[in-house]
C-alpha positions in Angstrom: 3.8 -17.5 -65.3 0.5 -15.8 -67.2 -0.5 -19.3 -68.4 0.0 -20.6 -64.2 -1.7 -18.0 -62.8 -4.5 -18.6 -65.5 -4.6 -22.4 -64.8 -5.1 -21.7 -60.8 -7.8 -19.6 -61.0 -9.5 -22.0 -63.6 -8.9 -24.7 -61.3 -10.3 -22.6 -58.2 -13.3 -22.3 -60.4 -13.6 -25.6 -61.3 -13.3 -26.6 -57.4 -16.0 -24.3 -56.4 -18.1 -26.5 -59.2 -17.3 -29.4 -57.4 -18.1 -28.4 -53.8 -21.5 -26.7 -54.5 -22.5 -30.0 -56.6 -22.9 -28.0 -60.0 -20.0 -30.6 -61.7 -21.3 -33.9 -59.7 -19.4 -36.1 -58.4 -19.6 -38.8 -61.3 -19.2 -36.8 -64.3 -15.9 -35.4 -62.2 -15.0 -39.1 -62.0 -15.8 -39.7 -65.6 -13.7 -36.2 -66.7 -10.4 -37.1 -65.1 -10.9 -40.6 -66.8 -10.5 -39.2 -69.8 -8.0 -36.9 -69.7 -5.6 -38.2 -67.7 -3.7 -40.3 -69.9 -4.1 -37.2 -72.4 -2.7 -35.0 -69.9 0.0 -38.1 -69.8 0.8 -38.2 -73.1 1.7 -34.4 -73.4 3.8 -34.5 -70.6 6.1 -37.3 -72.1 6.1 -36.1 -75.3 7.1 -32.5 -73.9 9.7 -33.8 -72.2 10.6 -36.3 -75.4 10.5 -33.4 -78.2 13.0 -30.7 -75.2 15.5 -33.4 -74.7 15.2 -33.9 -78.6 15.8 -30.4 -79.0 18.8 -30.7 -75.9 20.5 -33.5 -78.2 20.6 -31.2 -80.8 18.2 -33.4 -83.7 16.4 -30.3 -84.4 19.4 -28.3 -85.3 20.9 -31.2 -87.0 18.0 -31.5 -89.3 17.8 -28.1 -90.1 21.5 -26.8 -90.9 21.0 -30.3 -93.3 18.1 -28.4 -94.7 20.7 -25.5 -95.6 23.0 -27.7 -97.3 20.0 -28.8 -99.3 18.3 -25.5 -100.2 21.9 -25.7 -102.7 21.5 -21.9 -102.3 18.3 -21.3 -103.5 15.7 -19.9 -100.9 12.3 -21.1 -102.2 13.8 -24.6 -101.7 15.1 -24.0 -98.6 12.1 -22.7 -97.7 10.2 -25.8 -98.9 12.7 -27.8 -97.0 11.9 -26.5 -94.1 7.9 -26.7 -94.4 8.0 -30.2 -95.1 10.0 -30.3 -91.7 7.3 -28.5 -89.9 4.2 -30.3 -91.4 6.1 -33.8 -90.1 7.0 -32.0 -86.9 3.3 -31.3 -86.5 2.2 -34.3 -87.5 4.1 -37.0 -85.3 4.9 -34.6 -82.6 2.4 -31.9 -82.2 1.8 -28.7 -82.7 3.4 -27.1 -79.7 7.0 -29.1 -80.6 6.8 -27.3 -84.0 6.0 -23.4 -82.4 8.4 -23.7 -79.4 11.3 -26.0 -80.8 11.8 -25.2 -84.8 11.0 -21.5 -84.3 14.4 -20.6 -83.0 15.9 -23.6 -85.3 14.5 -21.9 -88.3 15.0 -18.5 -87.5 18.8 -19.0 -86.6 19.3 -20.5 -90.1 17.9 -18.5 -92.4 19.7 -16.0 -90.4 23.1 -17.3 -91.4 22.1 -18.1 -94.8 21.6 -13.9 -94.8 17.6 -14.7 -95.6 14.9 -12.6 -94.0 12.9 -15.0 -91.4 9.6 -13.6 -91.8 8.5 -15.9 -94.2 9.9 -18.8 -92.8 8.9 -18.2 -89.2 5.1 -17.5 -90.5 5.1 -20.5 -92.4 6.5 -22.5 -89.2 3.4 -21.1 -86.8 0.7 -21.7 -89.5 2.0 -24.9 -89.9 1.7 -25.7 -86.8 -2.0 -25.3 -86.3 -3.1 -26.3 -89.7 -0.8 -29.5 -90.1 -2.0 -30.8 -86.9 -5.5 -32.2 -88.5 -4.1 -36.0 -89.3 -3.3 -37.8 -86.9 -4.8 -37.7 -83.0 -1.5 -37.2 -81.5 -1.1 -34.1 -83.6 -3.4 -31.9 -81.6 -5.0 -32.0 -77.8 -8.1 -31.4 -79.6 -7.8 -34.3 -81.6 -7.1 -36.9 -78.4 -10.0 -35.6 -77.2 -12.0 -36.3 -80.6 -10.4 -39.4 -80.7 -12.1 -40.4 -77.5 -15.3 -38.9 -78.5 -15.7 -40.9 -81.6 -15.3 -44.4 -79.7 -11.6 -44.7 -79.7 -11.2 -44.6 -83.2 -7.8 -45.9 -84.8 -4.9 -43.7 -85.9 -5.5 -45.1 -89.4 -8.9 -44.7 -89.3 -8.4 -41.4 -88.0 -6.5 -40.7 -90.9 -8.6 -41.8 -93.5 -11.3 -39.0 -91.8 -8.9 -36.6 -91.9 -6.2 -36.8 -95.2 -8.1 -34.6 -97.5 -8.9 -31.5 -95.7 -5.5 -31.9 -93.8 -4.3 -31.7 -97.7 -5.9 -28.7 -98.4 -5.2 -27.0 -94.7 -1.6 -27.4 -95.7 -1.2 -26.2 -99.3 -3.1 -23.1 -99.3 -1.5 -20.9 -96.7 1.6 -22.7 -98.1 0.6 -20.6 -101.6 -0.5 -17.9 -99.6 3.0 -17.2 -98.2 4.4 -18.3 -101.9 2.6 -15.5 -103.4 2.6 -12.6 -100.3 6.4 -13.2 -100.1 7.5 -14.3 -103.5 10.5 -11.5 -103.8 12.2 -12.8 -100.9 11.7 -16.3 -102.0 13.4 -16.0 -105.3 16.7 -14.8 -102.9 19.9 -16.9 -103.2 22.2 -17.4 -100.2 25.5 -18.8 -100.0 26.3 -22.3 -99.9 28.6 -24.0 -97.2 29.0 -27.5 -96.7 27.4 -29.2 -93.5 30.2 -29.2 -91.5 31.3 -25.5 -91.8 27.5 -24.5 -90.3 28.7 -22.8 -87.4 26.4 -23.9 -84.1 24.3 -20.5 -83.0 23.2 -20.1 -79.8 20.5 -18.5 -80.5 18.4 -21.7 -81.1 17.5 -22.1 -77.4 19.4 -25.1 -77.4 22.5 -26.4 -75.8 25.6 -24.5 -76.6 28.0 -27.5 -76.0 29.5 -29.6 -78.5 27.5 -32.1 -80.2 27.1 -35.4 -78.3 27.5 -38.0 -81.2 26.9 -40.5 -78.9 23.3 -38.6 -77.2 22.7 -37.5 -80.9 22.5 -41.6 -82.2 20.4 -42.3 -79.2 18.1 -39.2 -79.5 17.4 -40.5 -82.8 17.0 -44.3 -82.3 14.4 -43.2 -79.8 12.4 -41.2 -81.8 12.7 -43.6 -84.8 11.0 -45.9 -82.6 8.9 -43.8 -81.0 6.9 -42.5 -83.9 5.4 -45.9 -85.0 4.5 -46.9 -82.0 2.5 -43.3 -81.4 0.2 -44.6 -85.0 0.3 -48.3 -83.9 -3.0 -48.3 -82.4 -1.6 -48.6 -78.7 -2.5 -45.8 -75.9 -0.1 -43.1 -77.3 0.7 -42.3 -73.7 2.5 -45.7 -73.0 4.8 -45.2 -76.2 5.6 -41.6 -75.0 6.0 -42.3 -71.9 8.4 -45.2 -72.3 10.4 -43.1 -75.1 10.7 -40.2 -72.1 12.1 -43.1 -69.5 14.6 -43.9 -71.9 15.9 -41.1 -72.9 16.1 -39.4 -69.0 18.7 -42.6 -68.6 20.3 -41.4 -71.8 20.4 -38.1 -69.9 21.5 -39.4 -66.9 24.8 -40.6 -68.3 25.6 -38.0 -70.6 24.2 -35.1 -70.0 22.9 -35.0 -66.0 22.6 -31.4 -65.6 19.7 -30.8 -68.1 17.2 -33.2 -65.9 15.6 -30.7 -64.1 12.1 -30.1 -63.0 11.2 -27.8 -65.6 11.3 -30.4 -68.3 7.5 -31.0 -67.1 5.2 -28.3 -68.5 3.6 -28.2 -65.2 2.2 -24.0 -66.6 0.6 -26.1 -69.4 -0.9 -28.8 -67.0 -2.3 -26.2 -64.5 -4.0 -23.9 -67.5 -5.4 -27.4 -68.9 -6.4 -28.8 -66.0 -8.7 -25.9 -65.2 -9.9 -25.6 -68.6 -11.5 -29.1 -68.4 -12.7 -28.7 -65.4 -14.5 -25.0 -66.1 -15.7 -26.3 -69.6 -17.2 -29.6 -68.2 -18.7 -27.5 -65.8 -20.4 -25.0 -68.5 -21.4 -27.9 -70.4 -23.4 -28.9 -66.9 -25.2 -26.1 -67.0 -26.0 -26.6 -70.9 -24.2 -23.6 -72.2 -23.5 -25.8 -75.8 -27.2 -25.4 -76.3 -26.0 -21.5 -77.0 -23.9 -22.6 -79.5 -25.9 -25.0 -81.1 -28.1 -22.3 -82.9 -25.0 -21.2 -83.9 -23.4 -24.8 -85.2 -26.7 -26.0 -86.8 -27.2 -29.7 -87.6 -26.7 -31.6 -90.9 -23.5 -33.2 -92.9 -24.2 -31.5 -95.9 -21.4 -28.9 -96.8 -23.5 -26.2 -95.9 -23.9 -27.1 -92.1 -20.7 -28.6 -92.0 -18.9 -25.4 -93.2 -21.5 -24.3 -90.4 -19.9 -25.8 -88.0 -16.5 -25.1 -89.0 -16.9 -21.4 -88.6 -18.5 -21.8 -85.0 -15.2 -23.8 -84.6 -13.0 -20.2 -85.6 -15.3 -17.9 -84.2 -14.9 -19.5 -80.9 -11.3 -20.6 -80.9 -10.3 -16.8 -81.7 -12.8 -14.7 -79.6 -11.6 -17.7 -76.6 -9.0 -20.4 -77.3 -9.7 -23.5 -79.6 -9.5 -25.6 -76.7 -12.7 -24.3 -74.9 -14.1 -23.7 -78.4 -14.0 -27.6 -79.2 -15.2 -28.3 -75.5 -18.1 -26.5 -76.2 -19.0 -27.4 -79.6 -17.9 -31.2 -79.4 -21.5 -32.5 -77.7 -23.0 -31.2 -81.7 -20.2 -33.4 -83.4 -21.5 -36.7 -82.7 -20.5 -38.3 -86.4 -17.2 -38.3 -87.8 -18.6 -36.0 -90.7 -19.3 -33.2 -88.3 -16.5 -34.2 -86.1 -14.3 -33.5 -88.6 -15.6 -30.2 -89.5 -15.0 -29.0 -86.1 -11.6 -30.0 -85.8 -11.0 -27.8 -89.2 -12.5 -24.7 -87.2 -10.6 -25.3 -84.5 -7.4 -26.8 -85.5 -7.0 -24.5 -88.9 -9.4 -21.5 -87.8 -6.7 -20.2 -85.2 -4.7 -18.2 -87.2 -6.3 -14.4 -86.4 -5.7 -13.7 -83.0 -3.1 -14.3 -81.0 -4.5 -16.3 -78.2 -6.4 -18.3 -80.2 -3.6 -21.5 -79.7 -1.3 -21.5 -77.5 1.2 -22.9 -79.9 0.9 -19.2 -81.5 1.6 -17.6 -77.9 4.7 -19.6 -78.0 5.8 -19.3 -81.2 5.6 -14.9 -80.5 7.6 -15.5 -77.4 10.1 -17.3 -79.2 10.8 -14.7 -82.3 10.6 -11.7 -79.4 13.6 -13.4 -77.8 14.9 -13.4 -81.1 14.4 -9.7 -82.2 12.2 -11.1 -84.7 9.0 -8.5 -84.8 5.8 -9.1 -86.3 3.2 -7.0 -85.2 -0.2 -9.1 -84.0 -2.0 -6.1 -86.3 0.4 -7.6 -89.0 -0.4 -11.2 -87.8 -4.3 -10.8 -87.7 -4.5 -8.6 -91.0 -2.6 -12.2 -92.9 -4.4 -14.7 -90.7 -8.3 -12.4 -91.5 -7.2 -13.3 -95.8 -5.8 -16.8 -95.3 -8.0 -18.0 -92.6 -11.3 -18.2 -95.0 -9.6 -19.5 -97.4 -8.1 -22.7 -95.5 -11.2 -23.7 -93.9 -13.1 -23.6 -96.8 -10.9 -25.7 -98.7 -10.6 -28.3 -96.1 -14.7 -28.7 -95.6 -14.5 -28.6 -99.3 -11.6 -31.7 -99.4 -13.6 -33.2 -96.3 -16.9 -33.3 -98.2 -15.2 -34.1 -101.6 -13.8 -37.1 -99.9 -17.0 -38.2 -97.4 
């Protein structure tokens, strides 16, 4: 409701923009060109990742990742961030806060493990994994566009080596911080004595063998054709159709209107429309002097600050916005989506896949104080960016 109310006002903004002439009529044009299939694509792949998460693949996975661990909680634990660097990777960063979270915390809950280090792991995963591909991140659709449409591959091949190093070192980080409780041993059960916890969020009924095959056919499909090359919002889109059929016949009841993350849409809507408009009135000049200008790794490291500076005292949304007219080569491009993809990891509002993910463990009774959260992200933060402007220049 927050996020809503957030998104209206944003929007009121943006409209007042529009009506005194300050956002003109063709750059409005030109906005909503843009971002409308991106707006698109998030819808259907919310609405492909909840059903996902309705068919129970999530759990399925995970209680798998149980079996596999073979008792040991370091591997479990490594099971499981594998998991959410994939997650990340083909289905955003969001998917992996709001949908694993619970997953994860319910099984390391059985297995008698304390959560905290997997549930940290899951949210810093989730921003920092979600450098590689364009689908992984809003703000990397949006880079996408702003570098001429450049390929998924391509994309990739800008990206691998600081999306390396944004992964391994908070993965270290946690290794070290929390190395007592990773050493832990839990007992192991075979797969199909994994009792089913409602506490995942997802559907308490039994498992759908028949939804479950589908679910995954889908996705199996899905995920090719979101790094094919093709407008990822047709892929997505199609993969959503299908499985609201799927729905239809076997499960009716959980087609409802909320499936759409109409909060998100409103508070993203707005957004674009009160960025575009400061960038109008030339307010990325302000944070040019800050950026600087350059690709050698001191202005690109440059840059990648002004990326987590802004994305933690705003939201790395606006903080990209504002920062992407002084990332006109994929060198510098690339720098800033390390700010802003890996930098928010201080404060909470800094990604709204963190907001999520804290809503999630407080339905859970899992507390972790933001002092707590800020005090990790304030060590690993430096740490991450660096080594991924030091991978990204290392590999340029």
């Amino acid at each position: 409701m927050r996020l809503a109310i957030i998104g209206a006002v944003l929007l009121a903004a943006g409209a007042v923009a529009v009506l005194t002439g300050t956002l003109p009529a063709a750059d409005l044009a030109a906005l909503v060109e843009r971002v409308a299939p991106i707006l698109l694509f998030v819808v259907a792949m919310t609405v492909v990742t909840e059903l996902a998460s309705e068919a129970g693949v999530f759990l399925w996975i995970a209680r798998r990742f149980r079996h596999w661990g073979r008792g040991y909680s370091v591997r479990l634990w490594l099971c499981v961030a594998v998991f959410a660097t994939l997650s990340t990777v083909f289905l955003s960063l969001d998917t992996t806060a709001v949908l694993l979270t619970p997953v994860v915390v319910s099984v390391t809950r059985q297995a008698g493990l304390p959560p905290l280090p997997f549930a940290l792991m899951t949210v810093w995963l989730a921003n920092t994994a979600s450098l590689l591909l364009p689908i992984s991140n809003l703000t990397n659709l949006l880079a996408q566009h702003s570098l001429g449409g450049i390929s998924p591959a391509g994309f990739a091949a800008l990206m691998w080596a600081p999306s390396l190093a944004a992964v391994l070192v908070p993965l270290v980080f946690i290794g070290l911080v929390f190395r007592r409780d990773l050493r832990k041993r839990y007992s192991r059960i075979p797969v199909g004595r994994i009792r089913p916890d409602a506490e995942t969020g997802g559907s308490t009924t039994a498992a759908d063998r028949v939804l479950l095959g589908a679910t995954a056919v889908v996705l199996v499909l899905l995920l090719p054709a979101l790094v094919s090359g093709v407008a990822v919002w047709i892929p997505a889109l199609a993969a959503a159709v299908v499985l609201a059929v799927v729905f239809a016949f076997r499960r009716p009841r959980v087609l409802k209107v909320q499936l759409v993350p109409w909060s998100l849409l409103l508070f993203a809507s707005g957004l674009f429309l009160v960025m575009e408009t400061a960038r109008q009135l030339d307010a990325s000049a302000f944070v040019g002097q800050l950026a600087g200008t350059g690709e050698g790794f001191p202005e690109l490291l440059r840059l990648a600050a002004t990326g987590v500076v802004g994305s933690n005292m705003l939201n790395n949304l606006p903080a990209y916005l504002l920062a992407e007219p002084l990332a006109q080569t994929p060198q510098r491009m690339a720098a800033l989506l390390i700010g802003v993809n890996v930098g928010p990891l201080i404060t909470p509002w800094a990604s709204l896949a963190t907001l999520l993910w804290h809503d999630r463990l407080v339905r859970m009774n899992v507390l972790i104080t933001w002092r707590g959260y800020a005090l990790f992200g304030l060590m690993v933060t430096p740490l991450t960016v660096l080594a991924a402007v030091l991978a990204l220049a290392a590999a340029g």
